[in-house]
N, CA, C and O of each residue as an XYZ file, in Angstrom:
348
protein
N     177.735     24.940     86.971
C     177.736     26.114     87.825
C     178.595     25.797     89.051
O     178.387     24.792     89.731
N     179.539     26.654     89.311
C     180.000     26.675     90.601
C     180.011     27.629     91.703
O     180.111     28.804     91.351
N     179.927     27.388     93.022
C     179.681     28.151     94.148
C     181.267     28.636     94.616
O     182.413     28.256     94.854
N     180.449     29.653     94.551
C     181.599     30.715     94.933
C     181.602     30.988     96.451
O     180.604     31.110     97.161
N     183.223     31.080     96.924
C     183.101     31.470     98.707
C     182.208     32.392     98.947
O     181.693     32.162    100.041
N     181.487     33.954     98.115
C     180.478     34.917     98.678
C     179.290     34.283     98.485
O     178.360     35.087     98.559
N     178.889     32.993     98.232
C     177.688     32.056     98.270
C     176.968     32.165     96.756
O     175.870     31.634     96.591
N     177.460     32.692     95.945
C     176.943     33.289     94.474
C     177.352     31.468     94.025
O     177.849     30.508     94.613
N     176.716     31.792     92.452
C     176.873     30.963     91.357
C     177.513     31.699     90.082
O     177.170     32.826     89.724
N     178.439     30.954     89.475
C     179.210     31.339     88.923
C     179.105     30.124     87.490
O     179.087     28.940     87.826
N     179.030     30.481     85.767
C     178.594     29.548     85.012
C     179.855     28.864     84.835
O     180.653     29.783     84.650
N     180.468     27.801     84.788
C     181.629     26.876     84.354
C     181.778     26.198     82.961
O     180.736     26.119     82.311
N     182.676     25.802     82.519
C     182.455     25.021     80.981
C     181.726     24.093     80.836
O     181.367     23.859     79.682
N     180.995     22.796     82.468
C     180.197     22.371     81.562
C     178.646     23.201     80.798
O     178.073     23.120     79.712
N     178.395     24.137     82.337
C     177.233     25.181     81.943
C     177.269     25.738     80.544
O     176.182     25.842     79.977
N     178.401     26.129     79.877
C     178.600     26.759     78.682
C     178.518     25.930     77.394
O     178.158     26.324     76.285
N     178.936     24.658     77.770
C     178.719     23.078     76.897
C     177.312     23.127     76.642
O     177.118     23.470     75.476
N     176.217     22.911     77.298
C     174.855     23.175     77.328
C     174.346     23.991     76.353
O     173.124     23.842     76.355
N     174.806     25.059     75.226
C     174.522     26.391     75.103
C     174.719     25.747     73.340
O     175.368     24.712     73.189
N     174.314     26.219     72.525
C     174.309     26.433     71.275
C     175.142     28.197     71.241
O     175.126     29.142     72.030
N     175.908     27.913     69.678
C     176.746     29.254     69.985
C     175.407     30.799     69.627
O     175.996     31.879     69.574
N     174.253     30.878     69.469
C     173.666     31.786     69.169
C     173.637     32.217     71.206
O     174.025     33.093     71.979
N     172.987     31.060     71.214
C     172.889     30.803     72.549
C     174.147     31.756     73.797
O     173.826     32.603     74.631
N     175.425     31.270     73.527
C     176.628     31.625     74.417
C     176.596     33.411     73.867
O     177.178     34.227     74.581
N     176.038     33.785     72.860
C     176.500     34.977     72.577
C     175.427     35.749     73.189
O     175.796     36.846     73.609
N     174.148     35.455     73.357
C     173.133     36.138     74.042
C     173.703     36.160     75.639
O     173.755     37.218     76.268
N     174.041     35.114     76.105
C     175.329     34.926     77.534
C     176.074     36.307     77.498
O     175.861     37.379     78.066
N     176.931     35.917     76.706
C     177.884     36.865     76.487
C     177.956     38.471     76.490
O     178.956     39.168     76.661
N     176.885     38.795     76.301
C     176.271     40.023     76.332
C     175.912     40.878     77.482
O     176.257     41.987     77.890
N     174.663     39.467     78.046
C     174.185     39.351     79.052
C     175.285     39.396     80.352
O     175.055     40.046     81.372
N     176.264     38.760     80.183
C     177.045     39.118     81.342
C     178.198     39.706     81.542
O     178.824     39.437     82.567
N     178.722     40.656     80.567
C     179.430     41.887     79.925
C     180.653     40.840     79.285
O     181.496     41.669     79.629
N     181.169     40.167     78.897
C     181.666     39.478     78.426
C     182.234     39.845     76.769
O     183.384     39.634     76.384
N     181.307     40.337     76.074
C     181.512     40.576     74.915
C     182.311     42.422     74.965
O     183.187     42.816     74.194
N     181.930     42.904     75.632
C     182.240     44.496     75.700
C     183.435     44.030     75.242
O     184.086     43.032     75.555
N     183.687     45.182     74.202
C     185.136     45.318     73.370
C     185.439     44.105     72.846
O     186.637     43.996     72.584
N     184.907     43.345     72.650
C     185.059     41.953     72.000
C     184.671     41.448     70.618
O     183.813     42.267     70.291
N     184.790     40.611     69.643
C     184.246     40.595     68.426
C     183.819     38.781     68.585
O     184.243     37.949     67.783
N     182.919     38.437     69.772
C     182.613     37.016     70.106
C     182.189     36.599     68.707
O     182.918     35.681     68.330
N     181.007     37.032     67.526
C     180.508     36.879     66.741
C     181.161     36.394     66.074
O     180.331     35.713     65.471
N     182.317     36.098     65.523
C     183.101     35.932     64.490
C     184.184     34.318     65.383
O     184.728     33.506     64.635
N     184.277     34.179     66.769
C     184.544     32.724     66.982
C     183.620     31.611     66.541
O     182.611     31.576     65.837
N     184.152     30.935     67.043
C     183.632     29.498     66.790
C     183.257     29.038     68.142
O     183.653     29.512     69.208
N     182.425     28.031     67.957
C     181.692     27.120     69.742
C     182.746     27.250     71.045
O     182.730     27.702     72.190
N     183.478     26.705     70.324
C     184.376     26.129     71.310
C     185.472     27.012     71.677
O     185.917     26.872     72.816
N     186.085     28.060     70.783
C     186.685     29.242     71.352
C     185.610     30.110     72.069
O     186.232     30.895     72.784
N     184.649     30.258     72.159
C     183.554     31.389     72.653
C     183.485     30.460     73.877
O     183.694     31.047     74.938
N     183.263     29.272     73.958
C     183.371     28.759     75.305
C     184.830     29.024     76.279
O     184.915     29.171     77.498
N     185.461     29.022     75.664
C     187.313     29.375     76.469
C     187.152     30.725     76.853
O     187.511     31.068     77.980
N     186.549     31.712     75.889
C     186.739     33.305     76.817
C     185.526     33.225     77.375
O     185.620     34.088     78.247
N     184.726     32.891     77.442
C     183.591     32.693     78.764
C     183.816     32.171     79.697
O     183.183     32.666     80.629
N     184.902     30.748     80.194
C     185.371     30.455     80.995
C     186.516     31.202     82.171
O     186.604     31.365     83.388
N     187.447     31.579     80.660
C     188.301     32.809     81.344
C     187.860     33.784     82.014
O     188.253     34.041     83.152
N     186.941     34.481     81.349
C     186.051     35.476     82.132
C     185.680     35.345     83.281
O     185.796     36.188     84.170
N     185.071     33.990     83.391
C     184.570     33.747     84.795
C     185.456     33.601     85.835
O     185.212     33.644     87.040
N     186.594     33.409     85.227
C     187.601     32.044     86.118
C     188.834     33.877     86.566
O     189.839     33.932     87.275
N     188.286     34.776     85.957
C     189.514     35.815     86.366
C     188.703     36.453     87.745
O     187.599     36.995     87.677
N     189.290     36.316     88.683
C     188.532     36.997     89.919
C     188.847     38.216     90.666
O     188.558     38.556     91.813
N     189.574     38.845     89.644
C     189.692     40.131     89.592
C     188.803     41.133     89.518
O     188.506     41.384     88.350
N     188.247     41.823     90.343
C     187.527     43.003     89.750
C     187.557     44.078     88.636
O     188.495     44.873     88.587
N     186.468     44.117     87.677
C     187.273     44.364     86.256
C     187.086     46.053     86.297
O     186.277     46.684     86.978
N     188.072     46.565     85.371
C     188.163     47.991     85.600
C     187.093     48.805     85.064
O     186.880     49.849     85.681
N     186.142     48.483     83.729
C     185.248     48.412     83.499
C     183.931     48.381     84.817
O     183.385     47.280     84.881
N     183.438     49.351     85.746
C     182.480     49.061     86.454
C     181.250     48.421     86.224
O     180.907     47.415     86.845
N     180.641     48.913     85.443
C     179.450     48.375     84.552
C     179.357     47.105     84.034
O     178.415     46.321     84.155
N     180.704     46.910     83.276
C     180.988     45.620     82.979
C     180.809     44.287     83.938
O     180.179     43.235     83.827
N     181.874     44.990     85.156
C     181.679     44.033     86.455
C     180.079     43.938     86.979
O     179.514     42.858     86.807
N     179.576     44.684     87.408
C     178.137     44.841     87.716
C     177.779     43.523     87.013
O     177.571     42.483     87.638
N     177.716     43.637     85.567
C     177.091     42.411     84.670
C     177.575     41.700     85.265
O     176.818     41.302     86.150
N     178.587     41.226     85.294
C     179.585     40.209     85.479
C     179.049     39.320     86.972
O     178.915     38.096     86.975
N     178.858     39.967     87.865
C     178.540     39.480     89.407
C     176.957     39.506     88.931
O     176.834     38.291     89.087
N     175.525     39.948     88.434
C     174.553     39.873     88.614
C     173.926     38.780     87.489
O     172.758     38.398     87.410
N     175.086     38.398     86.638
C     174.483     37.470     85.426
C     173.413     36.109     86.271
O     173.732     35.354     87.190
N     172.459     36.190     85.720
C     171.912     34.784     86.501
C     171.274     34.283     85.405
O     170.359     34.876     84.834
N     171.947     32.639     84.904
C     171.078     31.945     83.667
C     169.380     32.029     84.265
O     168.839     32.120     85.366
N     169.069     31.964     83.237
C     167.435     32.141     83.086
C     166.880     30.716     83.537
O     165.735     30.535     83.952
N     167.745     29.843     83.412
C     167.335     28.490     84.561
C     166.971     28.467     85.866
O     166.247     27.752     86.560
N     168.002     29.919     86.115
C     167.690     29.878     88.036
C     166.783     31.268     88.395
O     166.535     31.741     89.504
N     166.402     31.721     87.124
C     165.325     32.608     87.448
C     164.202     32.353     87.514
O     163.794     31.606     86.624
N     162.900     32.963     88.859
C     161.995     32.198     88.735
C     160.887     32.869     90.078
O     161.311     32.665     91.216
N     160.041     33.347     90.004
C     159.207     34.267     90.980
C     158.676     33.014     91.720
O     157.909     32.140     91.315
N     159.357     33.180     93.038
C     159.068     32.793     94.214
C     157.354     32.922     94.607
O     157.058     34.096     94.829
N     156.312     32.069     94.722
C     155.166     32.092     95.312
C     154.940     32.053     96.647
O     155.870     31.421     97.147
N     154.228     32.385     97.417
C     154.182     32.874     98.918
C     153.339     31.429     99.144
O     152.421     30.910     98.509
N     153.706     31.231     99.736
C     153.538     29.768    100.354
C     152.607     29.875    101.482
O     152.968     30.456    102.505
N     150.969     29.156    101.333
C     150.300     29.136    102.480
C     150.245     27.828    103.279
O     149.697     26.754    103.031
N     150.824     28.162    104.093
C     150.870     27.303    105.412
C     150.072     27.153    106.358
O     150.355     26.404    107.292
């Protein structure tokens, strides 16, 4: 994962290394990545290159919705309900 100048996290190739390909395609989905795409039919290691690309283009994509995904994707590693802490 890398930090981005707006303080976000952003997934990188080793994050995507981590992933079994059933795995990268539930990703893929999850963070509009696949829209108009036929990911299903690559292989590991090409599905890892357009997930990287994806990330790595910092363009705002013309697709709105798409982008939305794109900036709110958060792996399910860093999700996690905060408990109120008694002090």
């Amino acid at each position: 994962m890398i930090l981005n100048g707006n303080g976000s996290y952003s997934p990188d190739e080793e994050y995507f290394k981590l992933h079994k390909k059933d795995q990268l395609l539930e990703i893929a989905m999850a963070c509009g990545a696949s829209i108009g795409k036929q990911f299903s039919k690559l292989k590991r290691k090409d599905l890892i290159a357009e997930l990287v690309k994806y990330y790595a283009n910092n363009e705002p994509l013309k697709n709105e919705h798409q982008e939305q995904l794109k900036q709110s994707y958060c792996p399910r590693l860093m999700q996690f309900e905060a408990e109120k802490s008694e002090a």
